[in-house]
Each structure stands twice: as structure tokens, then as C-alpha cells.
N, C-alpha and C positions, 0 to 999 in steps of 0.2 A: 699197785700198778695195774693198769687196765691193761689185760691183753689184747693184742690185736686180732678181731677176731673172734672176739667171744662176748665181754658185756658193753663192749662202747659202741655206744648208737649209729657210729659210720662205719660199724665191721661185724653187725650183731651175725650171724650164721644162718640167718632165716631171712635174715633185712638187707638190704642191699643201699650204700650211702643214696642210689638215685630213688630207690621207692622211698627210702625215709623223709627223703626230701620232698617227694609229691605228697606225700602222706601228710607232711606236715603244713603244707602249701594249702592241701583240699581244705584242713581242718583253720587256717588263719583267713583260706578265699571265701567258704563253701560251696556250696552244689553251683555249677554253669550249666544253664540252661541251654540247651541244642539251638542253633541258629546260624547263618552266617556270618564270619567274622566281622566286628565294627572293626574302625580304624582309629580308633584310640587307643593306645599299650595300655595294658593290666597294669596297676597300684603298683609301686616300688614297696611300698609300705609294708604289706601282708609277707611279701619275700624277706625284706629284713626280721619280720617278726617271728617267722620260722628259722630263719639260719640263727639269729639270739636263742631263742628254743633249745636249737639242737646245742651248741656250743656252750649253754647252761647247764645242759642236762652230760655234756661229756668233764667237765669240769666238775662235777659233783662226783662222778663216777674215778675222778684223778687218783692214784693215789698220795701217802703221806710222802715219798721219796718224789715224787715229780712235782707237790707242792712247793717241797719245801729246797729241790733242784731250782726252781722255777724264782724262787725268792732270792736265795744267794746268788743265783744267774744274773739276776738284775741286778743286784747288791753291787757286785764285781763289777760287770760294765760301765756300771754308771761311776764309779771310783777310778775305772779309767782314764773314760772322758776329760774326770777333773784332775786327771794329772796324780791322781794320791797313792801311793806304793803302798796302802792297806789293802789294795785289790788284789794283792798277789795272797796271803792267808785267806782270803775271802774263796780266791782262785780255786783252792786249793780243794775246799768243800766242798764247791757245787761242782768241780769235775767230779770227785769220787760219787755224787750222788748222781748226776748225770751219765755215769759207766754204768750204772746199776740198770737204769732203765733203759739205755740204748739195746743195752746186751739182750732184754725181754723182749725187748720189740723185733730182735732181727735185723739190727742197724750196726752190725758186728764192726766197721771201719771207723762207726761213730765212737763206739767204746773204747775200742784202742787209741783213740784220737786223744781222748782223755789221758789217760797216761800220759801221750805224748806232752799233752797242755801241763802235765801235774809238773815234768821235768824241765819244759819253758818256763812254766810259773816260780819254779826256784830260780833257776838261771836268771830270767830275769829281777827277779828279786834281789835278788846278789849285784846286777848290775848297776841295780836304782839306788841300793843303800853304797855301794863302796864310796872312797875318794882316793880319787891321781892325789900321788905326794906329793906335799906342797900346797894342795887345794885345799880353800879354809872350812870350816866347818860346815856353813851353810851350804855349800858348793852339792849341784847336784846334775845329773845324767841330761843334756840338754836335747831338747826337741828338733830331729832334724831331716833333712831330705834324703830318700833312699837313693845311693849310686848308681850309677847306670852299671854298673858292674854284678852290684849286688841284686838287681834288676832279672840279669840276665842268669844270674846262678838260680835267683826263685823261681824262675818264668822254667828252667830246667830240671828243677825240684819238680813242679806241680807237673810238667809232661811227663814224666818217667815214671813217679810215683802213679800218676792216673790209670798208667795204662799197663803197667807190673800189677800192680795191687788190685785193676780190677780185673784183671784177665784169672787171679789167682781166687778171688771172690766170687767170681761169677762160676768158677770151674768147680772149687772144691768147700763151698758153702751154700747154703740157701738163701743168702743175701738178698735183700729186697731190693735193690738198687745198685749193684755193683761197680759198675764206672760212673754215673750223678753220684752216688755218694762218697766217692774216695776220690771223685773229684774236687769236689766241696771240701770233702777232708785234706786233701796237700794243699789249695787256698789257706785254710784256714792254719794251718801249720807257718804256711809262709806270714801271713797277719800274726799273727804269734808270734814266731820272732821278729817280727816289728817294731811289738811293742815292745820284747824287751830290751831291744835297741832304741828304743823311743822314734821310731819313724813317721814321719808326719802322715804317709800315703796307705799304713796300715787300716784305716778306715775306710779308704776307697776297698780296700779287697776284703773288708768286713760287711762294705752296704751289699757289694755283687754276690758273697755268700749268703747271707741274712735273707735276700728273697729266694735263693734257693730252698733253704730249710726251711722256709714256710710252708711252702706245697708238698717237699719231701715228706716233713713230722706231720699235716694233714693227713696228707693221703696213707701216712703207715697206723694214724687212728690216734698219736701222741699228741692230742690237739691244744694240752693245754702249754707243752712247747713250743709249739708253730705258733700259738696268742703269743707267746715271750718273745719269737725272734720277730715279730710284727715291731714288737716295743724294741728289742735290739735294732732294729734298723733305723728308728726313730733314735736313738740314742748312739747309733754310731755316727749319722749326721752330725748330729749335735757336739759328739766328741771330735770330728772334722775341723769343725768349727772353732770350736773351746781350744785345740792344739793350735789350731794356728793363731788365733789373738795372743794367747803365750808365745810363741816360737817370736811374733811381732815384735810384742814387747821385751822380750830378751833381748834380740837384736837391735831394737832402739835404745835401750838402756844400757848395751854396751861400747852405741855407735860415740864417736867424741860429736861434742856439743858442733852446732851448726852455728859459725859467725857472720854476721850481714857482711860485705863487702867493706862499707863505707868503715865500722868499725875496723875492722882487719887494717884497713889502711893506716888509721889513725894510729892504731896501735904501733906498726911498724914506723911511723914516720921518729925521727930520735927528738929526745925531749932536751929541752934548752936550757 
């Protein structure tokens, strides 16, 4: 694991993220010659060719527990999306390796978050595989709209939790981010059990935290997780998506058949 702060190239103790960035800008631009400015913007080019650089070079620097966090992370997600209740064992993994590296980084709400996910992830588990008696075998957890009830119990979850947990974070730890990120953290809690209710809107409250965590695990140096929650955000779309053409087709497949009028009629008229 790369400490924050010590070998990764956006927190070296000598380096500072903005010199590394000129640093690597002068070395892709070269020398500019004194004059007054033209009016044509400098190459997009040479900037992308330095932020790939740097994010190369912090990516080498990963370690084996944030690689391989980083791989089950997606693993999971993307097992969501498609509805499959193997994401929940998959869950299970990349939370515990995900506690490990929150904890080194100083993302202390993040790691306990985990936990929490480890204890969603059975519950839910348990909720995907049962069956109501009487339900036939195939019979499984259906996809559905969260209540305006249940709405308001979340929306009460993430206030309270935000601002207990960060009052108590910011007072008696050296948290990097004490209310963003236990903010992030009751979101994410509430999407959690979303999914283990199967709720369709649990991906809206996964896009809105996904671009949080991108700039959070940036800026705290965890860069090759902020690349993961780039592609989580890309995949919780997509799982948006993928729920609701299921949730569709359920509900068209349970609706009774559609009959034309003129049929219906004929049917009803008595036969001679």
C-alpha cells in the first residue's frame, strides 16, 4: 500500500501534486520562450500526456491489497448491475481488502463503512436467495421502487449520521475529511440497503457518491481507487439501466395479455 505522503508521486514530502504537475508539463511542453502571449491555447495534448505519466507511475507504485481491492471492486459491481446474487461472496472480499487500505490512508469512516457493507452484504444475501412459502422455485427478490416512506427514513439516516459521525471524526481523529466523507459514507450505506431490497433508485445514490470518491481517494494519493470509482460510475449507469429493462420486463410478463377490442367483442357475443 502507498502511503499518503511518502512514495506516491501526488504526496512525495518534497513534491508537491502542483510542482509534479508543472514538472511534468515543462518536461512533455519544453522550454517557452519569453514573449507576449499569443492567442491561441497551448496543446490539450502534452497535458494529457503528463496526467497519463503521473497516474502510470502511481499505479506501479499500488500495492498488492489495492490491486487486487480494485479487481473484486469491479468484479462485485458489475454482478450487481446484472442482477446476479454471486456479488454478494464477491462483496465480501473486496470489502475486507478495501478496510485494509482505507484504514492506512486515514479514511477511518471509510473503513468502518466496510464492515457495515460486510453485514449489508449477508443480509442481503439472505434476502436474494430465500422464498415466501408457497413461491415456486425459480421465484426470486423482484426489482422495485423505493417508498416515499422509506425515502424519508434514508434521507434521516444520511442527516444524522453525517453530522454525529462527523462532528465525532473531525474532534477526536485526524480524519482527512470528516463530514465529505461520512457523508459519502451514510449515502453509501443507504445504496446498500437498496440493493439488498432490490431497489431500482439505489444507483442514482451510487452515481451521486461515485463522483464524490473520485476527487476524495485523489486527493488522499489512493489514486488507483479514484481510477475504480471513475469505472463505478460508468457501471452504476449502466446498472440503472440493466434494472430497469428487468423491472420492464417483469412487469410486462406478468401483465394479462392485451386484447384488440373488435376481438373482445366477438368473443363475448354467444355462439349459435
Amino acid at each position: 500500500m502507498v502511503q499518503p505522503g511518502r512514495h506516491s508521486p501526488f504526496h512525495h514530502p518534497a513534491i508537491s501534486p502542483a510542482k509534479v504537475g508543472r514538472e511534468s508539463l515543462a518536461l512533455a511542453v519544453g522550454p517557452v520562450a519569453a514573449g507576449p502571449p499569443t492567442s491561441s491555447p497551448p496543446s490539450i495534448f502534452p497535458c494529457l500526456a503528463a496526467f497519463w505519466s503521473e497516474l502510470w507511475a502511481a499505479v506501479l507504485n499500488s500495492s498488492a491489497l489495492e490491486v487486487w481491492g480494485f479487481v473484486t471492486g469491479l468484479a462485485c459491481v458489475w454482478l450487481v448491475a446484472r442482477s446476479s446474487v454471486w456479488n454478494f461472496p464477491v462483496a465480501l472480499v473486496a470489502c475486507a481488502l478495501a478496510a485494509v487500505v482505507y484504514a492506512r490512508a486515514k479514511l477511518y469512516s471509510d473503513a468502518g463503512l466496510q464492515g457495515v457493507f460486510i453485514v449489508l452484504g449477508i443480509y442481503g444475501w439472505w434476502e436474494w436467495v430465500r422464498k415466501p412459502a408457497g413461491a415456486p422455485a425459480e421465484a426470486e427478490l423482484p426489482i422495485t421502487f423505493t417508498s416515499g416512506r422509506l425515502w424519508l427514513l434514508l434521507l434521516a439516516f444520511v442527516g444524522s449520521f453525517t453530522a454525529v459521525a462527523g462532528y465525532l471524526f473531525d474532534t477526536y481523529t485526524d480524519a482527512a475529511a470528516p463530514y465529505l466523507d461520512n457523508f459519502a459514507t451514510a449515502v453509501s450505506i443507504a445504496a446498500q440497503y437498496q440493493i439488498a431490497r432490490k431497489k431500482l433508485e439505489n444507483w442514482l445514490l451510487w452515481i451521486g457518491v461515485d463522483v464524490l470518491y473520485v476527487g476524495l481517494y485523489w486527493q488522499r494519493g489512493i489514486v488507483l481507487f479514484s481510477v475504480q470509482y471513475v469505472i463505478f460510475l460508468g457501471l452504476a449507469v449502466y446498472g440503472l439501466w440493466q434494472w430497469w429493462a428487468l423491472m420492464r420486463q417483469r412487469r410486462e410478463a406478468a401483465a394479462p395479455p392485451v386484447v384488440p377490442p373488435v376481438v373482445a367483442a366477438l368473443e363475448e357475443q354467444p355462439r349459435r
